[in-house]
C-alpha positions in Angstrom: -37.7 -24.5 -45.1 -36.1 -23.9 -48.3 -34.9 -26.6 -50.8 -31.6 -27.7 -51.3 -31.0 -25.1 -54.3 -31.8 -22.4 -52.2 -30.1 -23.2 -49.5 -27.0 -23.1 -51.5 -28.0 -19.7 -53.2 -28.6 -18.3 -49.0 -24.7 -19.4 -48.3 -23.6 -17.3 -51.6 -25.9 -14.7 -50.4 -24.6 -14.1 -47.6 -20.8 -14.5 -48.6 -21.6 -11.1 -51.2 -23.1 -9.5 -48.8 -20.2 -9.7 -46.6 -22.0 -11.1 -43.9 -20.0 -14.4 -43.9 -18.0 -13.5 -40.8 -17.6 -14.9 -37.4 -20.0 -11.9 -36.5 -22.7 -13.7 -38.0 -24.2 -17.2 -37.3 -27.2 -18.6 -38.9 -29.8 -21.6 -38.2 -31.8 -24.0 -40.3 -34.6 -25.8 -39.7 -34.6 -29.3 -41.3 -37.2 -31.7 -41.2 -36.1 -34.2 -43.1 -33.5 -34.8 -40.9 -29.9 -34.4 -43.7 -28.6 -32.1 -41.3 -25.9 -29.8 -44.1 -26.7 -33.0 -46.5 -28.9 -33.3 -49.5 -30.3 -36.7 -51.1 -29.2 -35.0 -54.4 -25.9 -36.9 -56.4 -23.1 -35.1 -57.3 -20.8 -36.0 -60.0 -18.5 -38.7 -59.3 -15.9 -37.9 -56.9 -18.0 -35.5 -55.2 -16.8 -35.4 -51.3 -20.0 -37.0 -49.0 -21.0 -36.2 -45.6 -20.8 -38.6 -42.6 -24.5 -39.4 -43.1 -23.8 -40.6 -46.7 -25.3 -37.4 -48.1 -23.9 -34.6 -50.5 -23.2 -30.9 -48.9 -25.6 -28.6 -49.8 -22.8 -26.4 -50.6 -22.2 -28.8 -54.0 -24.3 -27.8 -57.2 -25.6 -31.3 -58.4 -27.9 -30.1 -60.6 -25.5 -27.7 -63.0 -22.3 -29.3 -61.8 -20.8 -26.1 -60.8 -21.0 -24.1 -63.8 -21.3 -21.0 -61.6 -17.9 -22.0 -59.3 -19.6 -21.0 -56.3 -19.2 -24.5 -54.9 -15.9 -23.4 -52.5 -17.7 -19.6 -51.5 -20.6 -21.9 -50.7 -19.1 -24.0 -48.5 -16.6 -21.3 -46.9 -20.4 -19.6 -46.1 -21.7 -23.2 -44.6 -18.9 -22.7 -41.6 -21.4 -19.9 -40.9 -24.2 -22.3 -40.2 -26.1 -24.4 -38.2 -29.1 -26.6 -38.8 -31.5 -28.0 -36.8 -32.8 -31.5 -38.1 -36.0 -33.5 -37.1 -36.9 -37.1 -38.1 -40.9 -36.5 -37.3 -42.5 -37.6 -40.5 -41.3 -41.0 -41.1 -44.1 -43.5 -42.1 -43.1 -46.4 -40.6 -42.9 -45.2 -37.4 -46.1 -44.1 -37.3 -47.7 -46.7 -38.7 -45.6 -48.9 -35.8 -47.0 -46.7 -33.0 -50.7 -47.1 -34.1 -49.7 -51.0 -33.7 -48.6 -50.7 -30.5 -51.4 -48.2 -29.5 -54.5 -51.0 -30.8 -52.2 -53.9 -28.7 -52.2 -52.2 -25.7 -56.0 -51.1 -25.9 -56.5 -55.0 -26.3 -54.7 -55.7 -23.5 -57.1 -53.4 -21.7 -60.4 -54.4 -23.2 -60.1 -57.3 -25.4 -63.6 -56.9 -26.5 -64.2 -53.6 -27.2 -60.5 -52.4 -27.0 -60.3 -51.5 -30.8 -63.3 -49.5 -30.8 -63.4 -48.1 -27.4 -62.2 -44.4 -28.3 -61.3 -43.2 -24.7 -59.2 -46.7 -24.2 -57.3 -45.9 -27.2 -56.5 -41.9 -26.2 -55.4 -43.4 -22.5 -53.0 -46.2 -24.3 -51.8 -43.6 -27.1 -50.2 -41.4 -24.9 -48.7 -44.0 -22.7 -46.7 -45.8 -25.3 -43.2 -45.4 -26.3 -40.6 -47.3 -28.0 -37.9 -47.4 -30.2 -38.3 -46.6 -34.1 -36.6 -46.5 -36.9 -36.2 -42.7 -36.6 -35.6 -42.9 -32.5 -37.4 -42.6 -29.8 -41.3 -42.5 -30.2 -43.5 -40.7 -27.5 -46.5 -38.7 -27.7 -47.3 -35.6 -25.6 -50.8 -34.7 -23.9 -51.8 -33.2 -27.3 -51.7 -36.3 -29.1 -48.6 -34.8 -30.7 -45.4 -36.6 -31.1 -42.2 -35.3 -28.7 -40.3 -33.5 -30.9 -36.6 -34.8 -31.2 -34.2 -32.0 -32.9 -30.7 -32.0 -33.7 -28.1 -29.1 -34.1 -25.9 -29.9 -36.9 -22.8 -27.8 -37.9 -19.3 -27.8 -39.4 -16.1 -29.1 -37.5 -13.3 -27.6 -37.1 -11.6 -29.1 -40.4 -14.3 -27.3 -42.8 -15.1 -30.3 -44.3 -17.2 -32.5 -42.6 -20.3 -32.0 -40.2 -21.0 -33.2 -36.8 -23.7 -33.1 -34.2 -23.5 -30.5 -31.5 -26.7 -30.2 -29.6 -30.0 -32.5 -29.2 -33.3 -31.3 -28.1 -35.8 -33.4 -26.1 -38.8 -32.7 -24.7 -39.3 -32.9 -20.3 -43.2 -33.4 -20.6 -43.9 -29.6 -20.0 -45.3 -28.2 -23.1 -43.7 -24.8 -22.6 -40.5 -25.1 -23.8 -37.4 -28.4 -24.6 -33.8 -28.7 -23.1 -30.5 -28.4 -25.3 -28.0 -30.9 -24.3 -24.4 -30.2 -25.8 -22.7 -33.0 -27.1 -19.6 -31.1 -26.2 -17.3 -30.6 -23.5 -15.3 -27.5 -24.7 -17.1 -24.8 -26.8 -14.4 -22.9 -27.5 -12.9 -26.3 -29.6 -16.0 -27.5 -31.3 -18.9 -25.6 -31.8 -16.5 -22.1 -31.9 -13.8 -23.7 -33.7 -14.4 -21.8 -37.0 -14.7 -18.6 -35.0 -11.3 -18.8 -33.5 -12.6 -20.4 -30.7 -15.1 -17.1 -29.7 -18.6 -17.0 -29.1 -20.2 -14.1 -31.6 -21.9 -11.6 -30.0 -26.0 -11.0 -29.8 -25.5 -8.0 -32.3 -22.6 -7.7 -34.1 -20.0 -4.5 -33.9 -21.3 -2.6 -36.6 -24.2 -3.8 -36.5 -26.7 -6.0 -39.2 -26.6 -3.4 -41.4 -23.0 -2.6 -41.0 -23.5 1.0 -40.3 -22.9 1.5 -36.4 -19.2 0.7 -36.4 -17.9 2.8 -33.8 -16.0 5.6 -34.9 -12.1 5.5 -35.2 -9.2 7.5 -32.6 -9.4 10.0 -35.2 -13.1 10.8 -36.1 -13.5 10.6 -31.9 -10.8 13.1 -31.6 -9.6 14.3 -34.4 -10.6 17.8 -33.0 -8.6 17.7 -30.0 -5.3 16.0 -32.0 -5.5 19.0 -34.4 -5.4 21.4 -31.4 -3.2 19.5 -29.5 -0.8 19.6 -32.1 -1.0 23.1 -32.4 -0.1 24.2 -29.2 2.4 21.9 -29.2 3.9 23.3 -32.4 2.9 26.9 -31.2 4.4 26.5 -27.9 8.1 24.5 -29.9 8.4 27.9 -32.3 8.0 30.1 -29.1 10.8 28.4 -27.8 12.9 28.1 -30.5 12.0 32.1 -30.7 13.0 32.5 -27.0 16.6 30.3 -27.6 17.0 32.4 -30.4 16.6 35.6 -28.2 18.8 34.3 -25.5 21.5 33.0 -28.1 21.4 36.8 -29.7 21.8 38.1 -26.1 24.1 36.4 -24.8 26.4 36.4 -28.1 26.0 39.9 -27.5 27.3 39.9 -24.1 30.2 37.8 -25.1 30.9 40.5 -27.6 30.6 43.4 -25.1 32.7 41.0 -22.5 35.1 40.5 -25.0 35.4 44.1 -25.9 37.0 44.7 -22.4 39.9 42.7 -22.8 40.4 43.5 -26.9 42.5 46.5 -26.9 43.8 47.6 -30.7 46.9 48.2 -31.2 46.5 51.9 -32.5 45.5 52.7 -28.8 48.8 51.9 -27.6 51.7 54.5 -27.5 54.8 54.9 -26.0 54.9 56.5 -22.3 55.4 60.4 -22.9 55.1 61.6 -19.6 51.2 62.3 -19.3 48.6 61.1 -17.4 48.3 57.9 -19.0 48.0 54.5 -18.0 51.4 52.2 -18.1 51.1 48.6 -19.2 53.8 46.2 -19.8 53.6 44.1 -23.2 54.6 41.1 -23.6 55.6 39.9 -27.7 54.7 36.4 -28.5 56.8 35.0 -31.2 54.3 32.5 -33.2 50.6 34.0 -33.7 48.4 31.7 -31.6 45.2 30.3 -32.7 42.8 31.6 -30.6 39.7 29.9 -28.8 36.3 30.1 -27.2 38.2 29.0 -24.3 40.7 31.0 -24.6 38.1 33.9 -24.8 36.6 32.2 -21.3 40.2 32.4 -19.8 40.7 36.1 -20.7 37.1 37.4 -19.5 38.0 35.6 -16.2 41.4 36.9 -15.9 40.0 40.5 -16.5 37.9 40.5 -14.0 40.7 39.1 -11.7 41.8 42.3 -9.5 43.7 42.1 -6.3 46.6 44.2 -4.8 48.8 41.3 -4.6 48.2 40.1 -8.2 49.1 41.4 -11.4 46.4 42.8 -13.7 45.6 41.6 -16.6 45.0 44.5 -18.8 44.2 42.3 -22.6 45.3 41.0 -25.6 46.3 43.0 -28.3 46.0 40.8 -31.3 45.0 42.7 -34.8 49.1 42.9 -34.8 51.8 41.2 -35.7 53.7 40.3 -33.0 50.3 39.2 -30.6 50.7 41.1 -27.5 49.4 40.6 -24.2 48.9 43.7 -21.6 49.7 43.6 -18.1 49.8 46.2 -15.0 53.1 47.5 -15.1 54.9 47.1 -12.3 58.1 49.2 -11.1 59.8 47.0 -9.1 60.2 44.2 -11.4 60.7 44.4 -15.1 59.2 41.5 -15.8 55.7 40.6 -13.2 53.9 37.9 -14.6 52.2 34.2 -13.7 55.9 32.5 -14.1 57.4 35.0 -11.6 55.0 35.7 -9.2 53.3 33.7 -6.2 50.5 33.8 -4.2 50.5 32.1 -0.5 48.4 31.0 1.5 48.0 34.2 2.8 47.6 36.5 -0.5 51.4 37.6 -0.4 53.2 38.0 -3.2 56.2 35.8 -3.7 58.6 37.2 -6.8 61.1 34.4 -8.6 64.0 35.5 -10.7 64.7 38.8 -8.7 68.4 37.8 -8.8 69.2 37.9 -12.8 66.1 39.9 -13.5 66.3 37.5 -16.8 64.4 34.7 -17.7 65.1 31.4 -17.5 68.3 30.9 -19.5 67.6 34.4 -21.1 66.3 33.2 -24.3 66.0 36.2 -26.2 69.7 36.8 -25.8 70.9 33.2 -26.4 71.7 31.5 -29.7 70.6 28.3 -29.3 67.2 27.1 -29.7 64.8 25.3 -27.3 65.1 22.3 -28.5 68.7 22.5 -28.2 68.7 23.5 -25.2 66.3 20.7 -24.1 69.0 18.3 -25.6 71.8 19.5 -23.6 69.6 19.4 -20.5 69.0 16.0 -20.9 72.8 14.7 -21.8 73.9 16.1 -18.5 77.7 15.6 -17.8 80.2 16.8 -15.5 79.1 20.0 -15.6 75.9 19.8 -16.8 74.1 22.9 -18.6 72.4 25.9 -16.4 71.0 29.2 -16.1 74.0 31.8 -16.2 74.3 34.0 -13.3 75.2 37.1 -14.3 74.6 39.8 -11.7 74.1 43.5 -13.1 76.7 45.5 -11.9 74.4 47.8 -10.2 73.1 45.1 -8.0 74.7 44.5 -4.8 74.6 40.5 -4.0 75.6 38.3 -1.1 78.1 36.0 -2.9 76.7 32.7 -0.7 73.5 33.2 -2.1 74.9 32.4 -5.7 76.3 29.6 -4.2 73.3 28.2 -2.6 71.3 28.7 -6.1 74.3 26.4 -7.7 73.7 23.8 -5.1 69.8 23.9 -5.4 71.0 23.0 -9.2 72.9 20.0 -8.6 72.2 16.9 -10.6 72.2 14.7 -7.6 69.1 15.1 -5.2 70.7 13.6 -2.2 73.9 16.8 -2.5 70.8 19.5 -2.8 70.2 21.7 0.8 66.8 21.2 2.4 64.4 23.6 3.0 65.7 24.2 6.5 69.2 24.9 5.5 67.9 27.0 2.8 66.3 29.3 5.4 68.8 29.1 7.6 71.2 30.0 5.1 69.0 33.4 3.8 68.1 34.7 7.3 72.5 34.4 7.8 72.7 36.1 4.7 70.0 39.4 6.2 73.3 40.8 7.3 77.3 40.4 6.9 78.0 39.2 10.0 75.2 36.7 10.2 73.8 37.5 13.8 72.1 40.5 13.1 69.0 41.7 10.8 68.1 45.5 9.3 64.6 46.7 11.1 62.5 46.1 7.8 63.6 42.6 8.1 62.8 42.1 11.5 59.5 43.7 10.9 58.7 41.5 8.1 59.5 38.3 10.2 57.4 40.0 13.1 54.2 40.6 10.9 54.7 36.9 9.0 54.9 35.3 12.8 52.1 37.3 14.0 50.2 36.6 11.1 50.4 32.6 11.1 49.2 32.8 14.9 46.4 35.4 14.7 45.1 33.4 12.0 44.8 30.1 14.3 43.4 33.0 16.7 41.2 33.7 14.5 39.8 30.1 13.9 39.8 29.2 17.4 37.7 32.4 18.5 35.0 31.8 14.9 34.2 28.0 16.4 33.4 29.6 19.7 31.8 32.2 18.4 29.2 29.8 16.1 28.8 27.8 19.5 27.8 30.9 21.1 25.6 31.7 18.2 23.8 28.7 18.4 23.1 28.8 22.0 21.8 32.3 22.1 19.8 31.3 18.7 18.7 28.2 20.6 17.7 30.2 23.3 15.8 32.9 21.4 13.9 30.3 19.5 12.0 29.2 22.7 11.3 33.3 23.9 10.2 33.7 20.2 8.5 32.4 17.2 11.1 31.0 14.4 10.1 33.5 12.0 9.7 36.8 14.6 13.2 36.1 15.7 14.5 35.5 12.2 13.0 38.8 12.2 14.4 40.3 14.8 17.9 39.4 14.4 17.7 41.3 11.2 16.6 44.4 12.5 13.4 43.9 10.7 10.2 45.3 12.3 7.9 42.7 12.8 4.3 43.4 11.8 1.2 42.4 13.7 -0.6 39.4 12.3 -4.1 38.4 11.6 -4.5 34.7 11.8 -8.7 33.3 10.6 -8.9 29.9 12.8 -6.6 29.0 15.6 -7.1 27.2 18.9 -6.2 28.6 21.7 -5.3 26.3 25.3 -5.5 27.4 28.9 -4.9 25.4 32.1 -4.7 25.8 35.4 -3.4 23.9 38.7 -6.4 23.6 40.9 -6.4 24.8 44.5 -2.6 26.2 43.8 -3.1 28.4 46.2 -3.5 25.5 49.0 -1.0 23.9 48.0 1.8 26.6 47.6 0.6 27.5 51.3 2.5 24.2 52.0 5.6 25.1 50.3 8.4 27.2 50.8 9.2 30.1 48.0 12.0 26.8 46.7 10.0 24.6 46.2 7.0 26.3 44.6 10.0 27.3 41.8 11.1 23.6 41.9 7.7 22.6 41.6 6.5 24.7 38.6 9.7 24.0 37.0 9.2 20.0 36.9 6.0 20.3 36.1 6.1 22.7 33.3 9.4 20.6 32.3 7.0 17.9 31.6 4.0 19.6 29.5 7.3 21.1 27.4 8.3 17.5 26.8 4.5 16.7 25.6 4.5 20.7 23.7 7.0 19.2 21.1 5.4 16.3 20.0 2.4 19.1 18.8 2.1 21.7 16.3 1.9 23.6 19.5 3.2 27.0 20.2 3.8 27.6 24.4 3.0 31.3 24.6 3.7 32.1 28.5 3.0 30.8 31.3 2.1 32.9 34.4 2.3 31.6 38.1 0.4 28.2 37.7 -1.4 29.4 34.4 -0.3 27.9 31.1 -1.6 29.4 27.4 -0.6 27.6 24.2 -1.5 27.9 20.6 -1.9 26.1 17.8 -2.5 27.5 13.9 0.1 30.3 14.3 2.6 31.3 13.6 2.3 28.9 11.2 -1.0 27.9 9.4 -2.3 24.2 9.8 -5.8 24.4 8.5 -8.2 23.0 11.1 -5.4 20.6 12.4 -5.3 23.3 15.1 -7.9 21.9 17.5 -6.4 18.2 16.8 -3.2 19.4 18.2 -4.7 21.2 20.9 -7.1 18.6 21.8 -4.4 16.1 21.4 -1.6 17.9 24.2 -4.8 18.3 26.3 -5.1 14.9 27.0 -1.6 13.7 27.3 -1.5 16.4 29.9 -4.4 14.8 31.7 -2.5 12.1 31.6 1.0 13.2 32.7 -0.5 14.8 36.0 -1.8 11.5 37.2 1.5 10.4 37.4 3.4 13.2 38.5 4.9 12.9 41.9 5.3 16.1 44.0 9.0 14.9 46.3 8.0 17.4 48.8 4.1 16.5 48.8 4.1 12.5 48.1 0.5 12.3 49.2 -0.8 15.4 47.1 -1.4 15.0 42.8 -1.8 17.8 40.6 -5.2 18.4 39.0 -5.5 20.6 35.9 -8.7 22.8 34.8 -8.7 23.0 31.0 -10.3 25.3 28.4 -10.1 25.5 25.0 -11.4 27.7 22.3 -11.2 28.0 18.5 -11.7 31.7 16.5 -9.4 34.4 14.9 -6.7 36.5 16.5 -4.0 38.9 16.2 -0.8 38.3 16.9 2.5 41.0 17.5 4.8 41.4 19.0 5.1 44.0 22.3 8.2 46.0 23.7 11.7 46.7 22.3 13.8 46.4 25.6 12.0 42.7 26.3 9.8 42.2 23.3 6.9 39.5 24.0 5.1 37.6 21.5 1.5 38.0 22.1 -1.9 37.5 21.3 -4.6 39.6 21.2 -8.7 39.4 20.2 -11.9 37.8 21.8 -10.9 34.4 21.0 -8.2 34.8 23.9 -10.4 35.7 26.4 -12.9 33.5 25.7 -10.6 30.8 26.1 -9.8 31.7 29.6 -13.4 31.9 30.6 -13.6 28.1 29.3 -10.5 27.2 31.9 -12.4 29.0 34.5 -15.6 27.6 34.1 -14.5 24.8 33.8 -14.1 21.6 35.9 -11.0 19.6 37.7 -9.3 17.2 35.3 -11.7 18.3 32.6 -11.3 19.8 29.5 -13.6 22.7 28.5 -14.5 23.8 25.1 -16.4 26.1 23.1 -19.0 25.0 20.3 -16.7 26.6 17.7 -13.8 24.2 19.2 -16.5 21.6 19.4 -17.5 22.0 15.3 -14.4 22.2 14.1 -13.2 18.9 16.1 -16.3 17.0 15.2 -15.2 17.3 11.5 -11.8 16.1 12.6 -13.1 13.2 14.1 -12.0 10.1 17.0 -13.0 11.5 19.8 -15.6 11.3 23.0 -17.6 14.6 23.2 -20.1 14.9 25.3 -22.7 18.7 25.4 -22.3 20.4 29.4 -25.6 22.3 27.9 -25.6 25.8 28.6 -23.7 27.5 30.7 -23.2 31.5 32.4 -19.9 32.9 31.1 -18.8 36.2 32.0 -19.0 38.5 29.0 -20.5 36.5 27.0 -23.8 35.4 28.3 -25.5 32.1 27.7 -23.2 29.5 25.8 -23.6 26.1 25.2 -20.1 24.4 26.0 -19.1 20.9 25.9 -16.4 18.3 27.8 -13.7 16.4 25.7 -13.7 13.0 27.2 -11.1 10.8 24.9 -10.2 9.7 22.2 -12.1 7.3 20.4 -11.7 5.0 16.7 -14.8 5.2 15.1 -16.9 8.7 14.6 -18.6 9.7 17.8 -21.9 11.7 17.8 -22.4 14.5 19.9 -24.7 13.9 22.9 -27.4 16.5 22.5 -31.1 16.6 21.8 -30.7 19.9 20.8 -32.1 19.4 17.3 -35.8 17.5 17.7 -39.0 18.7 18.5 -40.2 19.1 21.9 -42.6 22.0 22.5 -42.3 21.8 26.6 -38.2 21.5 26.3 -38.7 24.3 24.2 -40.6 26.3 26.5 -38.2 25.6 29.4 -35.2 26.2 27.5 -36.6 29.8 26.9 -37.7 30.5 30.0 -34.1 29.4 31.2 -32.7 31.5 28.7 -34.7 34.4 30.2 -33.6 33.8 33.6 -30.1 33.9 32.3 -30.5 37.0 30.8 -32.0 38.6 33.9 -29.4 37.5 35.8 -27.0 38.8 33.6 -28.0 42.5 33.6 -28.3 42.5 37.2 -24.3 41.6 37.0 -23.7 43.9 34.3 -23.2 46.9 36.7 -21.0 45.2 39.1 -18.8 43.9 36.4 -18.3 47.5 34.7 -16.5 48.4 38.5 -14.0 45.5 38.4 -10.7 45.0 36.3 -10.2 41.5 34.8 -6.7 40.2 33.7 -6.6 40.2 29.9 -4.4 38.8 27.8 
């Protein structure tokens, strides 16, 4: 162990070599048991440990002339040291006392120079000494008694934190803390964390992990580039569409921009009349404005007058309508549209505007004024009638009762009706044809237009009936198809499962049933699978007689959910035939013979007069030789049906082993029990070794094949049903 001096030059050491941090932690061994002290004096007023002794942090032999004392003692945080009070005279010279007593004890004569008696009493003896406890171990050795020293939380003064005693084994001592809470004592310094075996970067301070940038600087630099790449290529693009559609505005605007050299007076030729209409004061216009005139121009109806544009690079601004010979003066303020696009025209009496401003002295404001003051005979529109006009004097009248300044003395709507249809001809009880007509046609008009929404609610009702209805003959799609007048294109379709069944011993029991209730019978039953059919991603193809055929996987594509679905409406039909009840037949039930197979097919659609949605390809017919080989109230299936539900998963399959099916030869097929929760295993032993099953199985498959070229010649002379 170094010497208090160099102790103090291993805290400075440490503190330059930047290794003073709560990375680090370092242990002392001291045997003269000071702990962080030193028997050294400082100068007066030196600070003192709790043991009486100086720090080893103070320089008492140059009295600080360095200044290192406060970097020494920051380092001494940093530290721990492990004191020992083993060489201490008096205690030793105490035990050999107590060692030759004992001996005498045992041997009074000879007990001081008996040498074994001595070595048996030596190592039995223990007491209290000056430095502690005193024991001696089977080597003759005294039990070590070590003490962890260290600072406290307030940097100044030291405290115990750990002693070490010996248990009598010689392999190795036990720490006891003198602590309760490490994280408040012996970790105070290190805000209250235990350093770790090796710090971050390392002894040597050169495995500091590398920073966000240095790990992916790289992919920053690149993401950032794309980033930028992909902002300019939009800001190109908005830029582009900005040009574009500036462009369009212009061409747009171009259409209702007519200059003012264009315009000439009619001469007679084949030229377009438009009416103009001078605006006093030159407005200020907008982008809305602009809006409004690209919208009016497109605005084109018989009943409405076209806007033609704005002529407006002269002074007085003009605006260019349709001329219209009727009416001098067709515009938005004189002209109304009902409800039924007919064109209502205001001011036909005068043929003026209101209070003919152009002709008047006064201005609008004065006007306005003498509006407002009212009076006796308060200020109106003048009535004068052209003399080329011929007028019904009472309709002058009425207009000067419309106008009067009390609402109460005004006519209603009816007597204003009343009062223009008496007006249609001198004597008031008769009307000129055109009149009549008009009334005819606007009569006509208001009721063929209820008509008209009365017969479109029945005819959407009708719609979605007969769409309703064609929807369960055909496939969504096909007779979305169909209603167009599309063709509809045959279909190829990789995996689907395909679903027979079949009412066993039909044939028995129609025998038992009139024509009626065979039809009734069929009907409630197949009323029921179509009930179970829409809770499945089934479709019902046809059913013929007692034979039902169902797919699933087309017309729309569901994966390999197919044979879930099929095997799924398999057994809830299972199910719903143990219940039915035949009224007729109380005492009979309905069995059903299943079969179910999974494989490609086409699909199309057949016939124009009655067109039929169906299904063509091997995977049909084999199927139907699973229904027919099968058993009552069983379902049969394929081993392509029975690998593709054994990935699905949850349910009871059990192997039938191999089995003669017409067409196809020797197939292995299996039953579909139930459903089950956890993942079944098939039942089949098909995969291990067996040399004598083997031989059977191929001297069975022999047999099979025998029998099945002996059948191959009657089979080529009979017709089967295929679908």
């Amino acid at each position: 162990m170094p010497d208090d001096r160099s102790k103090r030059d291993f805290l400075i050491a440490t503190t330059l070599a930047a290794m003073n941090t709560s990375d680090y932690v370092y242990v002392m061994l001291d045997l003269k048991g000071f702990g962080l002290g030193q028997l050294a004096q400082g100068p007066p007023g030196t600070q003192t440990l709790s043991n009486g002794l100086t720090p080893i942090w103070i320089d008492t032999l140059n009295n600080n002339q360095d200044g290192m004392n406060i970097v020494a003692q920051r380092a001494a945080t940093r530290f721990f040291v492990i004191g020992s009070f083993a060489p201490q005279l008096y205690d030793a010279f105490m035990y050999f006392a107590y060692c030759l007593n004992a001996s005498l004890e045992i041997d009074p004569i000879n007990g001081g120079r008996n040498e074994t008696v001595f070595n048996t009493v030596r190592t039995t003896v223990s007491f209290a000494g000056w430095s502690g406890m005193i024991q001696m171990t089977p080597n003759i050795t005294r039990v070590p008694r070590f003490y962890l020293y260290g600072m406290m939380a307030d940097g100044q003064s030291t405290t115990k934190f750990m002693n070490f005693t010996w248990t009598g084994n010689v392999d190795y001592m036990v720490a006891t803390p003198l602590y309760l809470d490490e994280a408040s004592s012996i970790w105070a310094l290190r805000g209250g964390v235990r350093p770790l075996s090796t710090p971050v970067c390392g002894f040597l301070g050169t495995e500091c992990p590398l920073s966000t940038w240095e790990q992916s600087g790289m992919y920053i630099c690149i993401g950032v580039g794309l980033v930028l790449f992909v902002l300019i290529l939009l800001a190109f693009l908005g830029c582009y569409v900005c040009r574009e559609k500036r462009k369009e505005l212009e061409r747009r605007d171009a259409e209702w921009t007519v200059p003012y050299l264009s315009l000439e007076r009619p001469n007679g030729r084949s030229s377009e009349p438009v009416m103009a209409y001078k605006y006093k004061m030159l407005p200020k216009l907008t982008n809305e404005d602009f809006a409004e005139f690209r919208l009016l121009r497109k605005l084109e109806h018989d009943n409405a007058h076209r806007f033609i544009g704005i002529c407006h690079d002269h002074s007085p601004m003009m605006s260019l309508w349709k001329f219209a010979s009727v009416h001098g003066n067709l515009s938005s303020s004189t002209c109304w549209i009902d409800e039924r696009w007919q064109l209502k025209v205001s001011e036909i009496v005068t043929r003026k505007g209101v209070y003919d401003l152009v002709n008047r002295n006064e201005k609008i404001e004065e006007l306005l004024y003498m509006i407002k003051k009212g009076g006796s005979v308060p200020l109106r529109p003048d009535l004068d009638i052209p003399e080329d006009i011929e007028l019904n004097p009472a309709l002058l009248h009425m207009i000067r009762d419309c106008w009067s300044e009390t609402p109460d003395s005004r006519p209603t709507i009816t007597t204003i009706k009343t009062i223009i249809q008496s007006m249609a001809d001198k004597n008031g009880n008769q009307q000129n044809l055109m009149d009549h007509v008009f009334q005819m046609m606007e009569s006509y008009a208001e009721t063929l237009e209820k008509e008209v929404q009365s017969r479109m609610a029945e005819l959407v009702e009708e719609k979605k009936k007969s769409d309703l209805l064609l929807y369960r003959m055909l496939p969504k799609p096909v007779a979305d198809r169909l209603k167009l007048g599309q063709s509809v294109e045959p279909e190829s379709f990789e995996s689907v499962t395909i679903f027979f069944s079949d009412v066993v011993q039909f044939t028995n029991l129609a025998a038992k049933c009139t024509p009626f209730q065979i039809v009734n019978l069929l009907n409630d039953l197949y009323t029921t699978f179509d009930t179970i059919i829409e809770q499945h991603s089934v479709y019902k193809v046809e059913t013929i007689g007692d034979g039902y055929l169902c797919v699933s996987g087309l017309p729309y594509r569901n994966g390999i959910q197919h044979v879930k679905e099929i095997a799924e409406m398999s057994l809830d039909f299972l199910g719903a035939v143990k219940t039915f009840c035949i009224p007729h037949l109380p005492s009979e039930s309905i069995q059903l013979r299943i079969g179910m197979h999974s494989g490609s097919c086409v699909s199309g659609v057949v016939g124009l007069a009655m067109p039929r949605y169906c299904l063509f390809g091997d995977t049909v017919n084999t199927a139907s030789r699973m229904e027919s080989n099968g058993k009552p109230g069983q379902i049969h299936m394929s081993c392509d049906a029975q690998n593709l539900l054994q990935r699905v998963g949850g349910y009871l399959i059990e192997s039938r082993g191999e089995v003669i099916i017409k067409g196809k030869g020797v197939m292995e097929t299996f039953w579909l029990l139930g459903r089950s929760s956890f993942n079944f295993q098939i039942k089949s032993n098909t995969n291990q070794s067996n040399p004598l099953k083997e031989q059977k199985h191929s001297e069975k498959k022999k047999t099979f094949r025998e029998m099945e070229t002996r059948r191959a010649s009657v089979d080529e002379s009979l017709e089967s049903l295929e679908y």
